[in-house]
C-alpha positions in Angstrom: 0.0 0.0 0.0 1.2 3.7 -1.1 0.9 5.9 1.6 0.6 9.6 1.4 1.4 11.6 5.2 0.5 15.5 4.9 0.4 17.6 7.8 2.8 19.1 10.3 6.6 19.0 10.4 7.9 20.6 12.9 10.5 21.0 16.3 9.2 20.3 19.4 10.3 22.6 22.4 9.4 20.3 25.1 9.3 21.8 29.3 8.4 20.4 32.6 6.4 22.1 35.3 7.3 20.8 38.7 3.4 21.5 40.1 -0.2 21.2 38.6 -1.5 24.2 36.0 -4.8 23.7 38.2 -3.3 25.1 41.2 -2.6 27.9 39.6 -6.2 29.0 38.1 -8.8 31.0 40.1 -12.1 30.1 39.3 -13.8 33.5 39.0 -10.7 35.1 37.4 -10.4 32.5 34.0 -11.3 35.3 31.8 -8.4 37.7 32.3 -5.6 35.1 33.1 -1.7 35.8 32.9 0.7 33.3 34.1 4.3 32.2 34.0 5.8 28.7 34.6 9.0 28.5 35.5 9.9 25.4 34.2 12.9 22.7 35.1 13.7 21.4 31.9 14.0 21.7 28.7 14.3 19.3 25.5 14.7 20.5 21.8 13.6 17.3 19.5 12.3 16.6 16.1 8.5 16.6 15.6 5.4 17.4 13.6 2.6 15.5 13.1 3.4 14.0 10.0 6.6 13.8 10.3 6.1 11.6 13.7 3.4 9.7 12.0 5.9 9.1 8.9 9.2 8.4 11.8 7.2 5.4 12.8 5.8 3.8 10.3 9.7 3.7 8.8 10.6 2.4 12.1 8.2 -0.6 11.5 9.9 -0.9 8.0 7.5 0.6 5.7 8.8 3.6 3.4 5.7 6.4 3.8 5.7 9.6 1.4 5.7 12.4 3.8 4.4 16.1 2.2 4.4 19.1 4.1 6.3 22.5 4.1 9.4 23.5 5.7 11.9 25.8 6.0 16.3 25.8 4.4 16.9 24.3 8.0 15.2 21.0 7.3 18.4 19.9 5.9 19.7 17.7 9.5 16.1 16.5 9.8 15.8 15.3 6.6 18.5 13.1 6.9 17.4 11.7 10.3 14.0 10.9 8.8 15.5 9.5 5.5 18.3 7.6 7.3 14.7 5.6 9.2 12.9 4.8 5.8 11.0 8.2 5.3 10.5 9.3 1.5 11.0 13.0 1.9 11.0 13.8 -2.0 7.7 15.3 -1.8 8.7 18.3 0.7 8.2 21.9 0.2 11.1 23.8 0.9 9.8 27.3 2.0 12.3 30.3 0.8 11.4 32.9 3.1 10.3 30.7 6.8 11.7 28.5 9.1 10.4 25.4 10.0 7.6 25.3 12.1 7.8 25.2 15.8 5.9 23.1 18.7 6.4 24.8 22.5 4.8 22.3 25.0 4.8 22.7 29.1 4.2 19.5 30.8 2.7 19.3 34.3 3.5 16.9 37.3 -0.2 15.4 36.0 0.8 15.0 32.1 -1.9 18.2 31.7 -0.1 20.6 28.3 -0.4 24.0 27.6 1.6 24.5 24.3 1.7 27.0 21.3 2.2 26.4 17.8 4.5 29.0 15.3 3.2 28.2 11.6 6.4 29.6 9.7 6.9 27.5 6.5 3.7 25.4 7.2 1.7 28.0 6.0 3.2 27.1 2.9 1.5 23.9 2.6 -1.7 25.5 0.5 0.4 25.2 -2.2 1.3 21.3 -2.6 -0.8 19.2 -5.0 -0.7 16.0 -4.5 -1.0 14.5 -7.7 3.1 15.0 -8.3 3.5 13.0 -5.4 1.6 10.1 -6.6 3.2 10.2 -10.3 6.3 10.0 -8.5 6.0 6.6 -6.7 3.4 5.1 -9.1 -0.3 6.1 -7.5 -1.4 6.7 -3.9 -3.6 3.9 -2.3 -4.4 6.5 0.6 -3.2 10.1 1.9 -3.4 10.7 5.6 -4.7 14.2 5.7 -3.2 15.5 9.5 -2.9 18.8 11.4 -1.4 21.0 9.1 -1.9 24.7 7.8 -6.2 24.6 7.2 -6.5 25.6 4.0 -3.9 22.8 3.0 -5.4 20.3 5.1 -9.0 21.3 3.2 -7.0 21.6 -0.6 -5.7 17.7 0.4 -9.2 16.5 1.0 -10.7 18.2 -1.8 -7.8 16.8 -4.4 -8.3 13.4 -2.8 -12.1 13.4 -3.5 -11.8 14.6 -7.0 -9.4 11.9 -7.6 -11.3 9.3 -6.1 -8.2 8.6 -3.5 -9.6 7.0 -0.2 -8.3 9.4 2.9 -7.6 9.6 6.5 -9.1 12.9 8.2 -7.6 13.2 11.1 -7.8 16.6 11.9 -6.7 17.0 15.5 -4.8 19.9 17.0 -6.8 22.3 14.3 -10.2 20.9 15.5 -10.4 23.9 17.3 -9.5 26.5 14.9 -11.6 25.4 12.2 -15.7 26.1 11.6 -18.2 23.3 11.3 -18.7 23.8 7.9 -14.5 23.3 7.3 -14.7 20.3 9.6 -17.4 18.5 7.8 -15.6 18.9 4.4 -12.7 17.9 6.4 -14.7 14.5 7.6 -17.1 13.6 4.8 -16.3 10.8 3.2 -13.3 9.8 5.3 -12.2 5.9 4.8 -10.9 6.4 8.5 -11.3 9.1 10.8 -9.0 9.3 14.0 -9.5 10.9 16.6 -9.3 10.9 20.7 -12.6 11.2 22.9 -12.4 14.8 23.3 -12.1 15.4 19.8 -14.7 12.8 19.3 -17.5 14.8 21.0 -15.7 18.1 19.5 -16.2 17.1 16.0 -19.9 16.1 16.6 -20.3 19.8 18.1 -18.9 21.5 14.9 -20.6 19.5 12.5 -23.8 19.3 14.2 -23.9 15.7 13.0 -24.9 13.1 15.9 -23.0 10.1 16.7 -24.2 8.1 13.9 -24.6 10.7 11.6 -20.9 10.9 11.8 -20.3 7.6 11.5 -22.8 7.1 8.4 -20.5 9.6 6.9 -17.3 7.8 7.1 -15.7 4.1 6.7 -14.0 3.6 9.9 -14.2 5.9 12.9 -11.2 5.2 15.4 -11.5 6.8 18.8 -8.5 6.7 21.0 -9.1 6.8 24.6 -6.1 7.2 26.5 -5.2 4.2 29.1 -8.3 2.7 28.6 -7.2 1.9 24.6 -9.1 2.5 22.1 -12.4 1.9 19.6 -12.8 0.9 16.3 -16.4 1.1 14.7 -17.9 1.1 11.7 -21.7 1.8 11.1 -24.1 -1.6 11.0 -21.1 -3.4 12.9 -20.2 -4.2 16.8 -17.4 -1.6 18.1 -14.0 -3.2 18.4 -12.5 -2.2 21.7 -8.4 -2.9 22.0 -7.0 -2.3 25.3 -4.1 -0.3 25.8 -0.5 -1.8 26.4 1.0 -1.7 29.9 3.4 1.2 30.0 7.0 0.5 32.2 7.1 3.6 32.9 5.1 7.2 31.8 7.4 9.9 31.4 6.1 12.5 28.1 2.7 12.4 26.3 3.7 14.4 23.4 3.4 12.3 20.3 1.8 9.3 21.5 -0.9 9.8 19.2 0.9 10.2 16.3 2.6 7.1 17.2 -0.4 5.3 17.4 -1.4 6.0 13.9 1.9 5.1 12.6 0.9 1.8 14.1 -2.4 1.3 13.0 -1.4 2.0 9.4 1.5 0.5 9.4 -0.7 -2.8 10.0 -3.5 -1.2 7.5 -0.9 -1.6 5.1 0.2 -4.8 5.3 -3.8 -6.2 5.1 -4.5 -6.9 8.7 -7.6 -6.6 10.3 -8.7 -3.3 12.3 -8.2 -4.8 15.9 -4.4 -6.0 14.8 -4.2 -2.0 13.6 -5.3 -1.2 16.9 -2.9 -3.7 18.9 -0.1 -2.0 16.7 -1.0 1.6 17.1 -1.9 1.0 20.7 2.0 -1.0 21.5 3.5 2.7 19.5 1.9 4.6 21.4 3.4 2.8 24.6 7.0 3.0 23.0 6.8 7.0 23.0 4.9 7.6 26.1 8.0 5.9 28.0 10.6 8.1 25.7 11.1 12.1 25.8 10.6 13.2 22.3 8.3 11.8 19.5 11.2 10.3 17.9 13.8 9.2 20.2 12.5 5.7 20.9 14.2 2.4 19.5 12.5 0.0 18.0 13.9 -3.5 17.8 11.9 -6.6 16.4 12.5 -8.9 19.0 10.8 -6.7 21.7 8.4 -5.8 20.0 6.7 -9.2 19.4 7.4 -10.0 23.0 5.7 -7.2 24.1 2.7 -7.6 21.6 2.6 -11.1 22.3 2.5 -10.0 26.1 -0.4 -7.8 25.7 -2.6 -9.7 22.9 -1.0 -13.1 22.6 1.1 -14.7 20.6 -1.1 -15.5 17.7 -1.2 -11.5 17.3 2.7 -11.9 17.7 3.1 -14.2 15.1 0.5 -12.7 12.5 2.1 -9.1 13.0 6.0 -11.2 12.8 5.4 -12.1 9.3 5.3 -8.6 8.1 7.0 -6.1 10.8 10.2 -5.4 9.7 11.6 -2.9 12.9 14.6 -0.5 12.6 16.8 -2.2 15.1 17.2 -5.9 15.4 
Protein backbone atom coordinates (compact mmCIF):
# COMPACT_ATOMS: atom_id res chain seq x y z
CA UNK A 1 0.00 0.00 0.00
CA UNK A 2 1.15 3.67 -1.07
CA UNK A 3 0.94 5.91 1.57
CA UNK A 4 0.65 9.57 1.41
CA UNK A 5 1.37 11.62 5.18
CA UNK A 6 0.51 15.55 4.91
CA UNK A 7 0.42 17.57 7.81
CA UNK A 8 2.78 19.06 10.33
CA UNK A 9 6.64 19.00 10.39
CA UNK A 10 7.90 20.58 12.90
CA UNK A 11 10.49 21.02 16.28
CA UNK A 12 9.25 20.33 19.41
CA UNK A 13 10.33 22.56 22.41
CA UNK A 14 9.35 20.28 25.11
CA UNK A 15 9.30 21.77 29.32
CA UNK A 16 8.45 20.38 32.56
CA UNK A 17 6.37 22.13 35.27
CA UNK A 18 7.34 20.79 38.75
CA UNK A 19 3.44 21.54 40.10
CA UNK A 20 -0.20 21.20 38.62
CA UNK A 21 -1.52 24.16 35.95
CA UNK A 22 -4.76 23.67 38.23
CA UNK A 23 -3.27 25.10 41.17
CA UNK A 24 -2.59 27.87 39.58
CA UNK A 25 -6.25 28.99 38.11
CA UNK A 26 -8.81 30.99 40.06
CA UNK A 27 -12.09 30.13 39.29
CA UNK A 28 -13.83 33.48 38.98
CA UNK A 29 -10.65 35.13 37.42
CA UNK A 30 -10.38 32.51 34.02
CA UNK A 31 -11.32 35.34 31.81
CA UNK A 32 -8.45 37.69 32.30
CA UNK A 33 -5.56 35.06 33.09
CA UNK A 34 -1.65 35.81 32.89
CA UNK A 35 0.69 33.25 34.15
CA UNK A 36 4.29 32.24 34.03
CA UNK A 37 5.81 28.69 34.63
CA UNK A 38 9.03 28.48 35.53
CA UNK A 39 9.90 25.45 34.19
CA UNK A 40 12.91 22.74 35.08
CA UNK A 41 13.67 21.36 31.93
CA UNK A 42 13.95 21.70 28.69
CA UNK A 43 14.31 19.26 25.49
CA UNK A 44 14.75 20.46 21.82
CA UNK A 45 13.57 17.30 19.47
CA UNK A 46 12.28 16.56 16.11
CA UNK A 47 8.47 16.62 15.60
CA UNK A 48 5.36 17.40 13.60
CA UNK A 49 2.64 15.52 13.14
CA UNK A 50 3.44 14.04 10.04
CA UNK A 51 6.64 13.79 10.28
CA UNK A 52 6.14 11.58 13.74
CA UNK A 53 3.35 9.66 12.04
CA UNK A 54 5.94 9.07 8.87
CA UNK A 55 9.17 8.41 11.79
CA UNK A 56 7.20 5.44 12.83
CA UNK A 57 5.78 3.81 10.26
CA UNK A 58 9.74 3.69 8.77
CA UNK A 59 10.63 2.39 12.06
CA UNK A 60 8.19 -0.58 11.52
CA UNK A 61 9.92 -0.94 8.00
CA UNK A 62 7.50 0.63 5.70
CA UNK A 63 8.76 3.60 3.42
CA UNK A 64 5.74 6.38 3.78
CA UNK A 65 5.74 9.60 1.43
CA UNK A 66 5.71 12.37 3.85
CA UNK A 67 4.36 16.06 2.24
CA UNK A 68 4.44 19.14 4.05
CA UNK A 69 6.29 22.48 4.14
CA UNK A 70 9.37 23.52 5.66
CA UNK A 71 11.95 25.84 6.04
CA UNK A 72 16.30 25.83 4.39
CA UNK A 73 16.92 24.28 7.95
CA UNK A 74 15.19 20.96 7.30
CA UNK A 75 18.45 19.87 5.91
CA UNK A 76 19.68 17.72 9.46
CA UNK A 77 16.13 16.48 9.79
CA UNK A 78 15.83 15.31 6.56
CA UNK A 79 18.47 13.11 6.89
CA UNK A 80 17.36 11.74 10.26
CA UNK A 81 13.97 10.87 8.83
CA UNK A 82 15.52 9.46 5.54
CA UNK A 83 18.31 7.64 7.34
CA UNK A 84 14.74 5.64 9.21
CA UNK A 85 12.88 4.81 5.81
CA UNK A 86 11.05 8.18 5.33
CA UNK A 87 10.48 9.28 1.53
CA UNK A 88 11.05 13.02 1.94
CA UNK A 89 11.03 13.84 -2.00
CA UNK A 90 7.66 15.35 -1.81
CA UNK A 91 8.68 18.27 0.69
CA UNK A 92 8.17 21.89 0.23
CA UNK A 93 11.15 23.77 0.86
CA UNK A 94 9.80 27.33 2.03
CA UNK A 95 12.29 30.28 0.77
CA UNK A 96 11.41 32.92 3.14
CA UNK A 97 10.33 30.70 6.82
CA UNK A 98 11.68 28.48 9.09
CA UNK A 99 10.39 25.41 10.00
CA UNK A 100 7.59 25.30 12.13
CA UNK A 101 7.78 25.21 15.80
CA UNK A 102 5.91 23.13 18.72
CA UNK A 103 6.43 24.77 22.47
CA UNK A 104 4.75 22.32 24.96
CA UNK A 105 4.83 22.71 29.10
CA UNK A 106 4.23 19.54 30.77
CA UNK A 107 2.66 19.30 34.27
CA UNK A 108 3.48 16.86 37.26
CA UNK A 109 -0.23 15.43 35.97
CA UNK A 110 0.82 14.98 32.05
CA UNK A 111 -1.86 18.22 31.65
CA UNK A 112 -0.08 20.64 28.31
CA UNK A 113 -0.42 24.03 27.57
CA UNK A 114 1.57 24.52 24.26
CA UNK A 115 1.73 27.01 21.35
CA UNK A 116 2.16 26.43 17.82
CA UNK A 117 4.53 28.96 15.30
CA UNK A 118 3.18 28.24 11.60
CA UNK A 119 6.40 29.58 9.69
CA UNK A 120 6.94 27.49 6.47
CA UNK A 121 3.72 25.37 7.19
CA UNK A 122 1.67 28.00 5.95
CA UNK A 123 3.19 27.12 2.90
CA UNK A 124 1.49 23.88 2.61
CA UNK A 125 -1.65 25.46 0.50
CA UNK A 126 0.38 25.23 -2.23
CA UNK A 127 1.32 21.34 -2.65
CA UNK A 128 -0.75 19.21 -5.01
CA UNK A 129 -0.71 15.96 -4.49
CA UNK A 130 -0.99 14.47 -7.73
CA UNK A 131 3.15 15.02 -8.26
CA UNK A 132 3.52 13.02 -5.37
CA UNK A 133 1.59 10.12 -6.62
CA UNK A 134 3.16 10.19 -10.28
CA UNK A 135 6.34 9.99 -8.51
CA UNK A 136 5.97 6.65 -6.70
CA UNK A 137 3.36 5.09 -9.15
CA UNK A 138 -0.29 6.08 -7.55
CA UNK A 139 -1.43 6.70 -3.89
CA UNK A 140 -3.61 3.94 -2.28
CA UNK A 141 -4.43 6.47 0.64
CA UNK A 142 -3.19 10.14 1.86
CA UNK A 143 -3.37 10.72 5.63
CA UNK A 144 -4.66 14.24 5.67
CA UNK A 145 -3.21 15.47 9.55
CA UNK A 146 -2.90 18.82 11.39
CA UNK A 147 -1.38 21.04 9.12
CA UNK A 148 -1.89 24.74 7.81
CA UNK A 149 -6.18 24.58 7.23
CA UNK A 150 -6.54 25.63 4.04
CA UNK A 151 -3.90 22.78 3.02
CA UNK A 152 -5.42 20.34 5.14
CA UNK A 153 -9.03 21.32 3.17
CA UNK A 154 -7.01 21.56 -0.56
CA UNK A 155 -5.71 17.75 0.39
CA UNK A 156 -9.23 16.45 0.97
CA UNK A 157 -10.69 18.24 -1.82
CA UNK A 158 -7.85 16.78 -4.42
CA UNK A 159 -8.33 13.40 -2.82
CA UNK A 160 -12.11 13.44 -3.47
CA UNK A 161 -11.75 14.61 -6.98
CA UNK A 162 -9.44 11.87 -7.56
CA UNK A 163 -11.30 9.27 -6.11
CA UNK A 164 -8.18 8.60 -3.55
CA UNK A 165 -9.57 6.98 -0.20
CA UNK A 166 -8.29 9.43 2.87
CA UNK A 167 -7.63 9.60 6.47
CA UNK A 168 -9.06 12.89 8.25
CA UNK A 169 -7.57 13.24 11.12
CA UNK A 170 -7.77 16.63 11.88
CA UNK A 171 -6.71 16.97 15.49
CA UNK A 172 -4.84 19.86 16.99
CA UNK A 173 -6.76 22.28 14.28
CA UNK A 174 -10.20 20.95 15.53
CA UNK A 175 -10.36 23.94 17.33
CA UNK A 176 -9.54 26.52 14.93
CA UNK A 177 -11.55 25.41 12.23
CA UNK A 178 -15.70 26.06 11.64
CA UNK A 179 -18.16 23.26 11.34
CA UNK A 180 -18.67 23.78 7.91
CA UNK A 181 -14.47 23.33 7.30
CA UNK A 182 -14.74 20.31 9.63
CA UNK A 183 -17.38 18.53 7.77
CA UNK A 184 -15.60 18.91 4.43
CA UNK A 185 -12.73 17.88 6.44
CA UNK A 186 -14.73 14.51 7.60
CA UNK A 187 -17.14 13.56 4.79
CA UNK A 188 -16.31 10.76 3.23
CA UNK A 189 -13.31 9.79 5.28
CA UNK A 190 -12.21 5.87 4.81
CA UNK A 191 -10.88 6.40 8.50
CA UNK A 192 -11.29 9.14 10.82
CA UNK A 193 -9.00 9.32 14.05
CA UNK A 194 -9.54 10.91 16.62
CA UNK A 195 -9.31 10.90 20.65
CA UNK A 196 -12.64 11.23 22.85
CA UNK A 197 -12.39 14.82 23.33
CA UNK A 198 -12.09 15.44 19.78
CA UNK A 199 -14.70 12.81 19.35
CA UNK A 200 -17.55 14.81 20.98
CA UNK A 201 -15.72 18.05 19.53
CA UNK A 202 -16.23 17.11 16.01
CA UNK A 203 -19.89 16.11 16.58
CA UNK A 204 -20.34 19.83 18.14
CA UNK A 205 -18.94 21.52 14.89
CA UNK A 206 -20.55 19.51 12.47
CA UNK A 207 -23.79 19.35 14.24
CA UNK A 208 -23.86 15.68 13.01
CA UNK A 209 -24.93 13.10 15.91
CA UNK A 210 -22.97 10.14 16.68
CA UNK A 211 -24.23 8.06 13.85
CA UNK A 212 -24.61 10.70 11.61
CA UNK A 213 -20.92 10.85 11.75
CA UNK A 214 -20.34 7.62 11.47
CA UNK A 215 -22.84 7.06 8.35
CA UNK A 216 -20.52 9.65 6.88
CA UNK A 217 -17.28 7.83 7.09
CA UNK A 218 -15.74 4.06 6.70
CA UNK A 219 -13.98 3.56 9.87
CA UNK A 220 -14.19 5.93 12.87
CA UNK A 221 -11.17 5.17 15.44
CA UNK A 222 -11.46 6.76 18.79
CA UNK A 223 -8.49 6.67 21.05
CA UNK A 224 -9.06 6.85 24.63
CA UNK A 225 -6.09 7.23 26.46
CA UNK A 226 -5.19 4.16 29.06
CA UNK A 227 -8.26 2.71 28.55
CA UNK A 228 -7.18 1.88 24.64
CA UNK A 229 -9.11 2.47 22.13
CA UNK A 230 -12.36 1.88 19.60
CA UNK A 231 -12.79 0.90 16.28
CA UNK A 232 -16.40 1.14 14.70
CA UNK A 233 -17.87 1.07 11.66
CA UNK A 234 -21.67 1.80 11.11
CA UNK A 235 -24.10 -1.60 11.03
CA UNK A 236 -21.10 -3.37 12.88
CA UNK A 237 -20.24 -4.20 16.80
CA UNK A 238 -17.37 -1.59 18.14
CA UNK A 239 -13.98 -3.23 18.45
CA UNK A 240 -12.51 -2.18 21.66
CA UNK A 241 -8.44 -2.95 21.99
CA UNK A 242 -7.01 -2.29 25.31
CA UNK A 243 -4.14 -0.29 25.78
CA UNK A 244 -0.53 -1.79 26.36
CA UNK A 245 0.99 -1.71 29.90
CA UNK A 246 3.44 1.24 30.00
CA UNK A 247 6.97 0.53 32.21
CA UNK A 248 7.15 3.60 32.95
CA UNK A 249 5.05 7.23 31.85
CA UNK A 250 7.37 9.92 31.39
CA UNK A 251 6.14 12.54 28.14
CA UNK A 252 2.67 12.41 26.25
CA UNK A 253 3.65 14.45 23.36
CA UNK A 254 3.36 12.33 20.32
CA UNK A 255 1.84 9.27 21.45
CA UNK A 256 -0.89 9.78 19.19
CA UNK A 257 0.94 10.17 16.29
CA UNK A 258 2.63 7.12 17.16
CA UNK A 259 -0.36 5.26 17.37
CA UNK A 260 -1.44 6.04 13.94
CA UNK A 261 1.92 5.07 12.62
CA UNK A 262 0.86 1.77 14.08
CA UNK A 263 -2.44 1.31 12.99
CA UNK A 264 -1.37 2.04 9.44
CA UNK A 265 1.53 0.45 9.37
CA UNK A 266 -0.67 -2.77 10.02
CA UNK A 267 -3.46 -1.20 7.55
CA UNK A 268 -0.94 -1.57 5.07
CA UNK A 269 0.24 -4.82 5.34
CA UNK A 270 -3.77 -6.23 5.14
CA UNK A 271 -4.52 -6.90 8.71
CA UNK A 272 -7.57 -6.57 10.33
CA UNK A 273 -8.73 -3.31 12.30
CA UNK A 274 -8.19 -4.77 15.88
CA UNK A 275 -4.40 -6.05 14.80
CA UNK A 276 -4.15 -2.00 13.64
CA UNK A 277 -5.27 -1.19 16.88
CA UNK A 278 -2.95 -3.68 18.90
CA UNK A 279 -0.12 -2.01 16.70
CA UNK A 280 -0.95 1.57 17.13
CA UNK A 281 -1.85 1.02 20.70
CA UNK A 282 2.04 -1.03 21.52
CA UNK A 283 3.52 2.66 19.52
CA UNK A 284 1.93 4.58 21.43
CA UNK A 285 3.35 2.82 24.59
CA UNK A 286 7.04 3.01 23.03
CA UNK A 287 6.76 6.97 23.01
CA UNK A 288 4.86 7.63 26.09
CA UNK A 289 8.05 5.88 27.97
CA UNK A 290 10.55 8.07 25.73
CA UNK A 291 11.11 12.07 25.83
CA UNK A 292 10.59 13.17 22.31
CA UNK A 293 8.31 11.82 19.54
CA UNK A 294 11.20 10.28 17.91
CA UNK A 295 13.82 9.22 20.18
CA UNK A 296 12.51 5.71 20.86
CA UNK A 297 14.17 2.36 19.49
CA UNK A 298 12.48 0.00 17.99
CA UNK A 299 13.88 -3.50 17.85
CA UNK A 300 11.92 -6.57 16.39
CA UNK A 301 12.52 -8.93 19.04
CA UNK A 302 10.80 -6.70 21.67
CA UNK A 303 8.36 -5.77 20.01
CA UNK A 304 6.72 -9.19 19.43
CA UNK A 305 7.42 -9.99 22.99
CA UNK A 306 5.68 -7.16 24.08
CA UNK A 307 2.71 -7.56 21.59
CA UNK A 308 2.58 -11.15 22.31
CA UNK A 309 2.49 -10.03 26.12
CA UNK A 310 -0.44 -7.77 25.67
CA UNK A 311 -2.57 -9.65 22.94
CA UNK A 312 -1.00 -13.09 22.63
CA UNK A 313 1.06 -14.73 20.61
CA UNK A 314 -1.09 -15.47 17.75
CA UNK A 315 -1.17 -11.55 17.31
CA UNK A 316 2.66 -11.93 17.70
CA UNK A 317 3.12 -14.24 15.11
CA UNK A 318 0.47 -12.69 12.48
CA UNK A 319 2.08 -9.07 12.98
CA UNK A 320 6.03 -11.17 12.76
CA UNK A 321 5.41 -12.10 9.34
CA UNK A 322 5.27 -8.59 8.15
CA UNK A 323 7.02 -6.14 10.78
CA UNK A 324 10.22 -5.40 9.68
CA UNK A 325 11.60 -2.88 12.85
CA UNK A 326 14.60 -0.46 12.55
CA UNK A 327 16.82 -2.16 15.13
CA UNK A 328 17.17 -5.93 15.45
Amino acid sequence: MRIAVTGSIATDHLMKFPGRFADQLIPDQLHRVSLSFLVDELEIRRGGIAANICFGMGMLGLKPALVGAVGADFDDYRSWLERHGVDCQSVHISDLHHTARFLCTTDEDHNQIASFYTGAMAEARQIELQPCADRIGGLDLVVISANDPDAMLRHTDECRQRGIPFVADSSQQLARMNGADVRALVDGAAYLITNDYEKALVEQKTGWTDAEVLSRVGVRVTTLGPKGVVIDRQGEEGIHVPAVPEVERVEPTGVGDAFRAGFLSALAWGLSLERAGQVGNLMAVYVLETVGTQEYQLGQERFLTRLAEAYGQEAADEVAQHVRCHYP
